[in-house]
N, CA, C and O of each residue as an XYZ file, in Angstrom:
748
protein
N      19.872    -45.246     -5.828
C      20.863    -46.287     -5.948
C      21.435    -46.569     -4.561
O      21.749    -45.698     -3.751
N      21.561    -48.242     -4.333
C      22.406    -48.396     -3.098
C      23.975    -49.125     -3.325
O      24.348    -49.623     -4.388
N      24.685    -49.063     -2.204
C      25.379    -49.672     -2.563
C      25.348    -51.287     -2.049
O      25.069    -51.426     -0.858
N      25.585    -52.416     -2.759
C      25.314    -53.844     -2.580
C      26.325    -54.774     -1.950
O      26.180    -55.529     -0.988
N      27.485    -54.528     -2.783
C      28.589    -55.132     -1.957
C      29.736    -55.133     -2.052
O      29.889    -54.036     -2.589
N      31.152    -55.721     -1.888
C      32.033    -55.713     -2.535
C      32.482    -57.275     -2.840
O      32.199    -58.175     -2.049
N      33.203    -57.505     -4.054
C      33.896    -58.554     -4.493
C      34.838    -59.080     -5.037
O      34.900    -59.034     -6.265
N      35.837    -59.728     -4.291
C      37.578    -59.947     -4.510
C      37.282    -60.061     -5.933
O      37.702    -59.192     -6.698
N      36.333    -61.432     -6.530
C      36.302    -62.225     -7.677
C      34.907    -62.185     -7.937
O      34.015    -61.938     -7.125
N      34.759    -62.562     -9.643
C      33.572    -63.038    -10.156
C      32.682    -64.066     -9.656
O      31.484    -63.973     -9.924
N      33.181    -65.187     -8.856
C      32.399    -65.902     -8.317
C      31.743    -65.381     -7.098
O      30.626    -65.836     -6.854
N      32.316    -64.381     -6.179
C      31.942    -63.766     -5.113
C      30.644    -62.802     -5.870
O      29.692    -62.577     -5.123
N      30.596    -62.471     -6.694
C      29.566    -61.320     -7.128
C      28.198    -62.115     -6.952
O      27.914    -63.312     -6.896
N      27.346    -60.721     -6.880
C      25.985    -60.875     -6.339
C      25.543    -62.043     -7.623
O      26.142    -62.048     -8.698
N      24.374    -63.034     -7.294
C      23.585    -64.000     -8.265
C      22.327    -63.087     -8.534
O      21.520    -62.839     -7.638
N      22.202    -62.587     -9.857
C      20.896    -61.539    -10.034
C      20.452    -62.090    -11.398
O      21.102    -62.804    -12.162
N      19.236    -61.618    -11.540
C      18.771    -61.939    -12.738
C      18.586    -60.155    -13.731
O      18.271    -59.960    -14.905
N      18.877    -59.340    -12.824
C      18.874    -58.279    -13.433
C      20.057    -57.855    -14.210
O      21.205    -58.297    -14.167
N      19.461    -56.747    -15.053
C      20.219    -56.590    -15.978
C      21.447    -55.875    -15.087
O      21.416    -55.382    -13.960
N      22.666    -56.038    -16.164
C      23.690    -55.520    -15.517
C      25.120    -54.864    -16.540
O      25.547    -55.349    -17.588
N      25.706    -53.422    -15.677
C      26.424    -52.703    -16.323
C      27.139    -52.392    -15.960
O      26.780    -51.812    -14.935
N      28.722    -52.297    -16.130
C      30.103    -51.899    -15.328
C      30.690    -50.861    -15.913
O      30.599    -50.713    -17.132
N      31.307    -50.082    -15.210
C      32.117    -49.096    -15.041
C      33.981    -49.659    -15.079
O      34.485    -50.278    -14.142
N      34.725    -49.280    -16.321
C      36.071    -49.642    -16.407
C      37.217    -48.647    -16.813
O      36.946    -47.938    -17.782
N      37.763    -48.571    -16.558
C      38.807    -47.808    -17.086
C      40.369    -47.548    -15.895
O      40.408    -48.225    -14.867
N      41.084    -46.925    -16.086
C      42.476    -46.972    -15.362
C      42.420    -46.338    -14.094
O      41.552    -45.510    -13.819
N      43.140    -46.626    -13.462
C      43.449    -46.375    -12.345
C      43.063    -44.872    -12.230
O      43.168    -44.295    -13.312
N      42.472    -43.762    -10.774
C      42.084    -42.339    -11.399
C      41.414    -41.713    -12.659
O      41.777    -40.638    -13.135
N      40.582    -42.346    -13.069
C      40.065    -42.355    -14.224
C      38.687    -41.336    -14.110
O      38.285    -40.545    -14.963
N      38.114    -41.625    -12.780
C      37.040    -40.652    -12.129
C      35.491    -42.004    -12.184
O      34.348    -41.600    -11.972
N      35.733    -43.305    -12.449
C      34.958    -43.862    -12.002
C      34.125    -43.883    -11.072
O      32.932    -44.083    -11.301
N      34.630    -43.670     -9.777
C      34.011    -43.372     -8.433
C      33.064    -42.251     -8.322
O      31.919    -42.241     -7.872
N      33.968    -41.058     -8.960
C      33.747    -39.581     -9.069
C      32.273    -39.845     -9.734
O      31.387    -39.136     -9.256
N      31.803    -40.922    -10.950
C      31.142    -40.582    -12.143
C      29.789    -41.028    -11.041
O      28.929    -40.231    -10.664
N      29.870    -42.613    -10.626
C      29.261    -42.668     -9.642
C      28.522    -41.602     -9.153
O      27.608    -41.146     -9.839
N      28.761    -41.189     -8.179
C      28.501    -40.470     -6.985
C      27.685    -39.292     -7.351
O      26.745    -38.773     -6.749
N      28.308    -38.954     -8.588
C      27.906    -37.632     -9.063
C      26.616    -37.964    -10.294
O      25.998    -37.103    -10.919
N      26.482    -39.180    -10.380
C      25.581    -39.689    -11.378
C      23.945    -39.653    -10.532
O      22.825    -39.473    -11.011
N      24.424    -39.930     -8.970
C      23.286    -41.183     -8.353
C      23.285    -39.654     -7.038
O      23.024    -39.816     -5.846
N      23.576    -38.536     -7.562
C      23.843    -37.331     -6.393
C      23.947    -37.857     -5.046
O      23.170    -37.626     -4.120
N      24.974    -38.582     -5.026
C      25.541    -38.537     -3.319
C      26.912    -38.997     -3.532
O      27.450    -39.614     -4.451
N      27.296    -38.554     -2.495
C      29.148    -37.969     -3.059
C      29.728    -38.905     -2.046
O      30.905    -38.644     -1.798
N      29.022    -40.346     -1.118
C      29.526    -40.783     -0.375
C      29.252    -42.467     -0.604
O      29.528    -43.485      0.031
N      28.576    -42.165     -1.835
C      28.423    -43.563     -2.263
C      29.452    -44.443     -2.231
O      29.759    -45.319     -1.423
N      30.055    -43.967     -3.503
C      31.320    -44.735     -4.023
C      32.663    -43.987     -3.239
O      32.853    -42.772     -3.200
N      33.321    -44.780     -2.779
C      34.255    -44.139     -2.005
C      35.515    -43.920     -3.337
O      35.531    -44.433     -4.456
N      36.678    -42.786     -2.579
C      37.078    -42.123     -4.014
C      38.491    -41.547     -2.772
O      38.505    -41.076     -1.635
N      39.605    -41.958     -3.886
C      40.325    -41.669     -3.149
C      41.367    -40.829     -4.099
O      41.093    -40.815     -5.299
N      42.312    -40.265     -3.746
C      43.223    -39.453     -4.661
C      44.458    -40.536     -5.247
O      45.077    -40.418     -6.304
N      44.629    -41.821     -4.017
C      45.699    -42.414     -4.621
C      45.234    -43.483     -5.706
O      44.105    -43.972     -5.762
N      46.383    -43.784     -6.627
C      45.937    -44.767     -7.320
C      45.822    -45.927     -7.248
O      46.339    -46.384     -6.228
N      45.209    -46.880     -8.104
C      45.148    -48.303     -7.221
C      44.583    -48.530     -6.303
O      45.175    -49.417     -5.686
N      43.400    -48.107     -5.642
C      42.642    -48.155     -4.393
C      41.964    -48.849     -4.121
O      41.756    -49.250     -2.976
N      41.169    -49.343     -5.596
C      40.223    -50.437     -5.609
C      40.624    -51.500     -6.171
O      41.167    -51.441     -7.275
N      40.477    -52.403     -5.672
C      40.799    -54.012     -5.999
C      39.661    -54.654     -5.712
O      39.599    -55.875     -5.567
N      38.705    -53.875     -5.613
C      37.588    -55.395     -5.220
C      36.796    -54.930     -6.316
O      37.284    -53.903     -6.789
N      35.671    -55.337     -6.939
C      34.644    -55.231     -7.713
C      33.295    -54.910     -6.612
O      32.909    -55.765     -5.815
N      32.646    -53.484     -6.729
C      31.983    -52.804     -5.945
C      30.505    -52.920     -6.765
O      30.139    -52.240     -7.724
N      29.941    -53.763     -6.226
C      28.183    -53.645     -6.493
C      27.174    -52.712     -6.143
O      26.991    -52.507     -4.944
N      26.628    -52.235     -6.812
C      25.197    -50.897     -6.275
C      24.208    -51.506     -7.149
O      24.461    -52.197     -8.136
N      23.041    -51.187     -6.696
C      21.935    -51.393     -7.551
C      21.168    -49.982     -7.842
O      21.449    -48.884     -7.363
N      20.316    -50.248     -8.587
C      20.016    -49.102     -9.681
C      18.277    -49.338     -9.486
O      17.768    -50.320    -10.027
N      17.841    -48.849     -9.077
C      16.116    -48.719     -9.076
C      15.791    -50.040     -8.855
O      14.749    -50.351     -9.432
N      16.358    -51.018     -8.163
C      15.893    -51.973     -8.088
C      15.639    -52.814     -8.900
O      14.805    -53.682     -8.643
N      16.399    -52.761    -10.269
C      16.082    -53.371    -11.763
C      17.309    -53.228    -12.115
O      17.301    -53.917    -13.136
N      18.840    -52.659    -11.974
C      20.265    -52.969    -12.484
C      21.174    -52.933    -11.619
O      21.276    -52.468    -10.484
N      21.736    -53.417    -12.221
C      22.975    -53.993    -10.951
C      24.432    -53.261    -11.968
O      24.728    -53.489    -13.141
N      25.084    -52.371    -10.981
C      26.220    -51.843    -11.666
C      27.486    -52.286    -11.494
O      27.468    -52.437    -10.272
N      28.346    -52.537    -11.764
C      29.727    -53.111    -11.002
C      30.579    -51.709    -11.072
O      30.218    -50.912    -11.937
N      31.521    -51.401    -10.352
C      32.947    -50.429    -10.256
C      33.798    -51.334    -10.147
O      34.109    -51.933     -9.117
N      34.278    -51.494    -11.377
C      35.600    -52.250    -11.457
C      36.467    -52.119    -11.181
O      36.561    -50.901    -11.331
N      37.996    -52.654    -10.579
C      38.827    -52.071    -10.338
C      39.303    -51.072    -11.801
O      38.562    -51.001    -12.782
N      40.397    -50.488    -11.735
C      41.185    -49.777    -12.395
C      42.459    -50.695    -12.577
O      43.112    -51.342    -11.758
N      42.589    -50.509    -14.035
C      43.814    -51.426    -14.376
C      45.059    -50.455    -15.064
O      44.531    -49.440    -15.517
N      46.454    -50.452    -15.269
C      47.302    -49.937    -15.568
C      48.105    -49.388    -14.564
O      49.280    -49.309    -14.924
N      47.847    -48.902    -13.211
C      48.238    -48.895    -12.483
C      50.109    -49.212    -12.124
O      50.535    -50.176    -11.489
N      50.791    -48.309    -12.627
C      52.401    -48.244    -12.548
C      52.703    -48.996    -11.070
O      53.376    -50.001    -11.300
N      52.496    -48.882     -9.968
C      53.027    -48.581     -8.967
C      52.977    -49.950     -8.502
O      53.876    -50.400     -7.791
N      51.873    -50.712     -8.900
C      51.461    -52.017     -7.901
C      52.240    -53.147     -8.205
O      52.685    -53.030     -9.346
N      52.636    -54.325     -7.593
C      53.716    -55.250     -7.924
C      52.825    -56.046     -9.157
O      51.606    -55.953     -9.301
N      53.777    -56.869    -10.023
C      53.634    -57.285    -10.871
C      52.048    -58.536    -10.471
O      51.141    -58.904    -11.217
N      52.351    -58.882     -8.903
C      51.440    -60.005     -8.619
C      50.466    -59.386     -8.180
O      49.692    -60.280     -7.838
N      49.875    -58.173     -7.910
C      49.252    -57.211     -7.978
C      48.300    -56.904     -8.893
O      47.077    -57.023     -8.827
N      48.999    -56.498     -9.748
C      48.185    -55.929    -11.478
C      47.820    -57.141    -12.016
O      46.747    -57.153    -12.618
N      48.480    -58.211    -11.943
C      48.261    -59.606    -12.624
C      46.660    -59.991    -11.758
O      45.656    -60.286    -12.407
N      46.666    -59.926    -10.312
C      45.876    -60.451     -9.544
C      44.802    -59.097    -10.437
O      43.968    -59.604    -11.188
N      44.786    -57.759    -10.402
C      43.354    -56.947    -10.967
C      42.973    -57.303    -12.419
O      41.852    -57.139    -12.900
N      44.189    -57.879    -13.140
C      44.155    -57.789    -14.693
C      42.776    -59.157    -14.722
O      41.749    -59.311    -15.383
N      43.385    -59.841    -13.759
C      42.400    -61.662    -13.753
C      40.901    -61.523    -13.520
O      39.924    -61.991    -14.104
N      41.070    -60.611    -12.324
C      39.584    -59.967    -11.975
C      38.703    -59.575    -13.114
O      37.694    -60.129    -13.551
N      39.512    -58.150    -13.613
C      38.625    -57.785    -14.832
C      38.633    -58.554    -15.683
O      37.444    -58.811    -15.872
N      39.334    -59.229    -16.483
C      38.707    -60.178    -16.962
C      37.974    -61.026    -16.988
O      37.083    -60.901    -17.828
N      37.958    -61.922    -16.374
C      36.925    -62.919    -15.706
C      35.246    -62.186    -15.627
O      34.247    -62.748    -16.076
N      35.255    -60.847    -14.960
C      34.048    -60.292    -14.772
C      33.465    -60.200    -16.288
O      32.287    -60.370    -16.606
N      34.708    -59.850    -17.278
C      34.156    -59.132    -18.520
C      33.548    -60.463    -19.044
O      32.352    -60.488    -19.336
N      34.459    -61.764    -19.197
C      34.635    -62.780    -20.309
C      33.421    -63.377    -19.322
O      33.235    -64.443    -19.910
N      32.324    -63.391    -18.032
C      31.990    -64.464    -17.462
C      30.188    -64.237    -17.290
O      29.260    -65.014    -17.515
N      30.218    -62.751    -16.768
C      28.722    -62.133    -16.501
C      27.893    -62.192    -17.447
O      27.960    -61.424    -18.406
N      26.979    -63.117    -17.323
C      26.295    -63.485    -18.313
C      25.211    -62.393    -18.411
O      24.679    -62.260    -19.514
N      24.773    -61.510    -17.293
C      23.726    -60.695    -17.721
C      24.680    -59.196    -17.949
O      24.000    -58.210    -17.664
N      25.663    -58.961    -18.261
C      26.230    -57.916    -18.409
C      25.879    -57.326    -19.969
O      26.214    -57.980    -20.957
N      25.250    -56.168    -20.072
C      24.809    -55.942    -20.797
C      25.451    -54.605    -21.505
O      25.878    -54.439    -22.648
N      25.374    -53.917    -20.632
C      26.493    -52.005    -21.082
C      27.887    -52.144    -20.705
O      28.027    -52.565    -19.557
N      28.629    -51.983    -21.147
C      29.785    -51.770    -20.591
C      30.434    -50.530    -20.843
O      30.325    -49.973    -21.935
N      31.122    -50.049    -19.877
C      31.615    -48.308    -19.997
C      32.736    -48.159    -20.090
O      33.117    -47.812    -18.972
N      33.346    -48.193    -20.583
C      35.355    -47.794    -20.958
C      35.258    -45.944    -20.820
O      35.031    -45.079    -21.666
N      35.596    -45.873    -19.106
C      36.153    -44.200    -18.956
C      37.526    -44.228    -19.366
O      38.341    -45.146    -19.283
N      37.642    -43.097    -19.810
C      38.462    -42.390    -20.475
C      38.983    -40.994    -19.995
O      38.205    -40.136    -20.412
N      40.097    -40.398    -19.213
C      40.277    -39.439    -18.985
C      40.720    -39.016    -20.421
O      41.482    -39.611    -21.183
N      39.755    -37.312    -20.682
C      40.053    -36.821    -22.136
C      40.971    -35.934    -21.704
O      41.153    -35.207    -22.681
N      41.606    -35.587    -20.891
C      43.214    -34.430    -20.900
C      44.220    -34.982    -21.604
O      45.248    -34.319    -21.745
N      44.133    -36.163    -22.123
C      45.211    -37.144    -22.188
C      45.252    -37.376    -23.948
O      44.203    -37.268    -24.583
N      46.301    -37.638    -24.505
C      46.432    -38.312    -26.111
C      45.730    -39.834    -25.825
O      45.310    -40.110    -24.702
N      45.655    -40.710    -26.861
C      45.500    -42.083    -26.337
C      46.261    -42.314    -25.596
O      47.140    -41.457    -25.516
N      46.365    -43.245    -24.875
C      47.037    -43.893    -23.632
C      47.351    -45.328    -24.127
O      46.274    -45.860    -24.395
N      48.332    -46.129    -24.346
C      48.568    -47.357    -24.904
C      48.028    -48.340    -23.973
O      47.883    -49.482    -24.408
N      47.668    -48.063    -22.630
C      47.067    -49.359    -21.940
C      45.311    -49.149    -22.141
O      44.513    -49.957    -21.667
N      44.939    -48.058    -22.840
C      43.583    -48.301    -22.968
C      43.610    -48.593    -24.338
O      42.726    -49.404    -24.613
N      44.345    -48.216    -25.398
C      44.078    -48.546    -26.069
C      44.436    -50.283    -26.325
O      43.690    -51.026    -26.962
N      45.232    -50.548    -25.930
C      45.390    -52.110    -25.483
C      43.953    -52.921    -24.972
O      43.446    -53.946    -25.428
N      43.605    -52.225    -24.079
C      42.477    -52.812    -23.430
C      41.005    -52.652    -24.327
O      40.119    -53.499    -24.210
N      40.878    -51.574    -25.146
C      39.892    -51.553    -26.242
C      40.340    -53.030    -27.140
O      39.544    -53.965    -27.053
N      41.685    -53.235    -28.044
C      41.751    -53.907    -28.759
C      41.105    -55.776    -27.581
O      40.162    -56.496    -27.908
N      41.701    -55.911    -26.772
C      41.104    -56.921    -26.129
C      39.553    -57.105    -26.016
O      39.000    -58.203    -25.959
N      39.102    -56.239    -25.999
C      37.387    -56.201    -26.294
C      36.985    -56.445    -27.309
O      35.927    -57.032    -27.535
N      38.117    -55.847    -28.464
C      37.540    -56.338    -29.813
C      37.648    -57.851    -30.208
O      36.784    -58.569    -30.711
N      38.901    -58.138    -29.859
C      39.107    -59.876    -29.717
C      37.901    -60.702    -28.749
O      37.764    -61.922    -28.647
N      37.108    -59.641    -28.102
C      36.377    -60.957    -27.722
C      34.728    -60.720    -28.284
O      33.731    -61.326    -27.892
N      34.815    -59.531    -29.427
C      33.577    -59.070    -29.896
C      32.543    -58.626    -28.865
O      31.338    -58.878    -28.905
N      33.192    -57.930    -27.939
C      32.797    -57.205    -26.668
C      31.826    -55.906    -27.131
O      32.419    -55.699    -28.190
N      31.154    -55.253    -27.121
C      30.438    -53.745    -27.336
C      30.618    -53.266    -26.114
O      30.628    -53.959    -25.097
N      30.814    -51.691    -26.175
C      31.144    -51.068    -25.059
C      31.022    -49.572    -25.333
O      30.671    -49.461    -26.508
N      31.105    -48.844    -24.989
C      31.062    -47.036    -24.533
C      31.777    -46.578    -24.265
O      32.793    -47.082    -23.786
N      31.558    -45.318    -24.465
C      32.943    -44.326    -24.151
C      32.198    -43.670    -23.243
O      30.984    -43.549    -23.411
N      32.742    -43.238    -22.321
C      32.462    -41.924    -21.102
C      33.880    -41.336    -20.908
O      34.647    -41.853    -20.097
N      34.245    -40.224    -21.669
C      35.091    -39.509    -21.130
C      34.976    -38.307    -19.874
O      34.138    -37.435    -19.647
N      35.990    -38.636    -19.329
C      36.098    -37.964    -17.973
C      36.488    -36.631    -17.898
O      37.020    -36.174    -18.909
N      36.381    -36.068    -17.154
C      37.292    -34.922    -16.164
C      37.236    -33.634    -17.818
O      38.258    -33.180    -18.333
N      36.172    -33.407    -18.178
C      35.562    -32.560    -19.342
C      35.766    -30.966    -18.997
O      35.907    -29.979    -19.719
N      35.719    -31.157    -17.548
C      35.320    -29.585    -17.232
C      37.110    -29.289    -16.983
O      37.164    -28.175    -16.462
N      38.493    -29.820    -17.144
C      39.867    -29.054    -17.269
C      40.051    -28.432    -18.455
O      41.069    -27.760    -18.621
N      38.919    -28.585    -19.645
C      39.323    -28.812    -20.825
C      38.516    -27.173    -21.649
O      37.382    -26.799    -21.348
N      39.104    -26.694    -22.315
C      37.608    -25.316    -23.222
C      37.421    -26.634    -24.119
O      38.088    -27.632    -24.391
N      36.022    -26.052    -24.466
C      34.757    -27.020    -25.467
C      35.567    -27.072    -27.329
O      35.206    -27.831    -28.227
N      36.472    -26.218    -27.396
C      37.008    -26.722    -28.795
C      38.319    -27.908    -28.737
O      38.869    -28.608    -29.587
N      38.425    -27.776    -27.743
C      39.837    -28.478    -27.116
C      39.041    -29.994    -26.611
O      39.856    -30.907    -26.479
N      37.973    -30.278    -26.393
C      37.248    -31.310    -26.013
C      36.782    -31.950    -27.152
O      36.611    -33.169    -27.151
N      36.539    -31.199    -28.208
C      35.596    -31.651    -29.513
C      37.192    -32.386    -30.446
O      37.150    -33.309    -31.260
N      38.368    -31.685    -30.028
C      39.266    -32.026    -30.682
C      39.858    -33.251    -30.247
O      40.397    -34.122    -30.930
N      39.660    -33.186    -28.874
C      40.548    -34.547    -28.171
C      39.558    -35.500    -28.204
O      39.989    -36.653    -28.189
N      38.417    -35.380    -28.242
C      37.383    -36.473    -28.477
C      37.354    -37.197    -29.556
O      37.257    -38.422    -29.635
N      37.463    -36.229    -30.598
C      37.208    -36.847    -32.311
C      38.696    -37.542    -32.165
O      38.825    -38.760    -32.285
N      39.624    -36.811    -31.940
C      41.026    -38.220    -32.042
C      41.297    -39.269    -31.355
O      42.118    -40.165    -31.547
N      40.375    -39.053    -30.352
C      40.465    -40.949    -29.446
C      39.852    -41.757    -30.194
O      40.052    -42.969    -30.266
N      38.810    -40.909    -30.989
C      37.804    -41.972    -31.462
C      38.516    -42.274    -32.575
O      38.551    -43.480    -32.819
N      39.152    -41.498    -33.401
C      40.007    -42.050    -34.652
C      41.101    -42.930    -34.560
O      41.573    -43.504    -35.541
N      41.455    -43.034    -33.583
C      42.431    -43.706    -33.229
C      41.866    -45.125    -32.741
O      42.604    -46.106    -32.645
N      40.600    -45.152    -32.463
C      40.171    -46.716    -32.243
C      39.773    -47.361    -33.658
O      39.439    -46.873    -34.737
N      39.944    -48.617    -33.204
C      40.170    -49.954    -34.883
C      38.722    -49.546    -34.903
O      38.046    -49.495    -33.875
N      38.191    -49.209    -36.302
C      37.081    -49.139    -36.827
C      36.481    -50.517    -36.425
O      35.518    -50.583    -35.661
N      37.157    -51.762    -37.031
C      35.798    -52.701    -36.504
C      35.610    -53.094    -35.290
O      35.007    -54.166    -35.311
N      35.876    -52.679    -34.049
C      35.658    -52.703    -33.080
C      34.285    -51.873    -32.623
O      33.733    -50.838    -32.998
N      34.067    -52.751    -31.747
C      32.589    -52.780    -31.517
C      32.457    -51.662    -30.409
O      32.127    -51.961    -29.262
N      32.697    -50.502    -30.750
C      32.345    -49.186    -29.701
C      31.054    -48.707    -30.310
O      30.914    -48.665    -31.533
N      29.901    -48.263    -29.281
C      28.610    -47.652    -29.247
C      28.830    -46.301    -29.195
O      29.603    -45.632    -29.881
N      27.994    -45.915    -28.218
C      28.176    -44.367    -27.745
C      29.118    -43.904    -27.447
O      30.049    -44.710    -27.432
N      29.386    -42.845    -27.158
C      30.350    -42.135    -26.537
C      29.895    -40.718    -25.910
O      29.392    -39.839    -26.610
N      30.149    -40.562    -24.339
C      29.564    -39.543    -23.467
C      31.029    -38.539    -23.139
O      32.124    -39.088    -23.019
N      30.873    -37.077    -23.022
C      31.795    -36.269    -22.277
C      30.790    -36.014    -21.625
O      29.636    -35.672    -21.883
N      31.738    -36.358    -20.189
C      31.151    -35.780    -18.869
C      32.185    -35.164    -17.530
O      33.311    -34.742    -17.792
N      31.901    -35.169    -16.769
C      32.718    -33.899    -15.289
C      31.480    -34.430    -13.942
O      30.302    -34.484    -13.588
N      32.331    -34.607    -13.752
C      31.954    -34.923    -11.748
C      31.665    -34.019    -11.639
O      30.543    -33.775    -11.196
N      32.683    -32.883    -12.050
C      32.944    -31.778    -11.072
C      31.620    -30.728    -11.665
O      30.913    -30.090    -10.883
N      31.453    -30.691    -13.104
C      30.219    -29.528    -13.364
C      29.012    -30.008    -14.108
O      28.207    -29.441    -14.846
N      29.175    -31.514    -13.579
C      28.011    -32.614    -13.912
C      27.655    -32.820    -15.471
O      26.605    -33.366    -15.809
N      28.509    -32.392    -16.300
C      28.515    -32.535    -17.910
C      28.137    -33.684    -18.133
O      28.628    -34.561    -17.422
N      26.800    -34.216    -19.553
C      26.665    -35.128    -19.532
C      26.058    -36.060    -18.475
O      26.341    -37.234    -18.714
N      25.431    -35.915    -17.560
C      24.465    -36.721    -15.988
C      23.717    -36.677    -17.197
O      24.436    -36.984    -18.147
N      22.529    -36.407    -17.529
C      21.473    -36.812    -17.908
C      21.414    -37.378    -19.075
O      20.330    -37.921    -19.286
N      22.356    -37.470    -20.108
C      22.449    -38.099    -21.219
C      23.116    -39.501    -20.533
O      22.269    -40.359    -20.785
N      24.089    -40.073    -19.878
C      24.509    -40.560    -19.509
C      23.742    -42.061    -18.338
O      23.985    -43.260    -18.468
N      22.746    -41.342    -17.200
C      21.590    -41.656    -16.977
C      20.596    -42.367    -17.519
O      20.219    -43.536    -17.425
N      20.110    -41.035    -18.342
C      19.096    -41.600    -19.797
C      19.218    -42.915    -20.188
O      18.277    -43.706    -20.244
N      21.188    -43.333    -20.652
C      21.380    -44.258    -21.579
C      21.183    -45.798    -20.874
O      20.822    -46.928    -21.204
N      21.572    -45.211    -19.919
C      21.844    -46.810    -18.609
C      20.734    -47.058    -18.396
O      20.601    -48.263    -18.182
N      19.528    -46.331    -18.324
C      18.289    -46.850    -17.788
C      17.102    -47.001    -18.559
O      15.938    -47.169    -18.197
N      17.855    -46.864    -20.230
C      17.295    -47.169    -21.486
C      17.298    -48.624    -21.581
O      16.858    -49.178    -22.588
């Protein structure tokens, strides 16, 4: 995988005919992390500790046949209102516009109960009859009964008719989930 480019807006994004799949979820979410640790190089996606870092929409390509986006991170407390409004427009636009967008990934840090801005942001997917994935994050803070538990209640907690697919636990940090995860994107 390389990396392709970066882009304020949807109209700035690469013109491809390949298929294509984004990476979404909140601010620190481990997007970058999932990256890097997906495509083994830890300098791909740049990754920072603060939140809010990315505002542009970050292109890589994938074997020369997919095109991935790193979306910004939305929810973000800290950033001014014209700020979050300016990332909220972005992701949208990318979601409601990419005509070859095909996977879409809703990370999920699992340390967490639901979170009302993701779950907000699931119900908006369902309003637009969106399909999408789960990749929960940051797996390896967690013991494996404590994961099976916080997993099954995110998922109960999403509106049944909403259009969620898979769902992956995975870790940057002890690579949980790379090859199922992999597998699915390049299925």
């Amino acid at each position: 995988m390389i990396f392709l480019k970066s882009s304020p807006n949807t109209i700035q994004c690469p013109k491809s005919n390949f298929e294509e799949i984004a990476f979404i979820g909140r601010s620190n979410v481990g997007k970058s992390s999932l990256i890097n640790m997906l495509f083994n190089n830890k300098n791909l996606a740049k990754i920072s500790k603060r939140p809010g870092k990315t505002k542009l929409i970050n292109h890589f390509i994938i074997n020369d046949t997919i095109l991935l986006a790193d979306l910004p991170g939305y929810g973000y407390a800290k950033l001014s209102k014209v700020e979050t409004k300016k990332i909220n427009e972005i992701i949208q636009d990318y979601i409601e516009n990419r005509k070859n967008l095909t996977k879409l990934f809703l990370l999920i840090d699992i340390r967490h109960e639901p979170i009302k801005t993701d779950l907000l942001f699931i119900d908006y997917l369902d309003n637009l009859k969106r399909s999408f994935h789960i990749i929960f994050t940051k797996s390896d803070k967690l013991k494996k009964d404590e994961l099976l538990k916080k997993s099954k209640n995110y998922i109960k907690n999403i509106n049944s008719s909403c259009l969620m697919g898979k769902f992956f636990i995975s870790s940057s940090y002890s690579k949980n989930g790379k090859e199922e995860i992999l597998n699915f994107i390049i299925s």
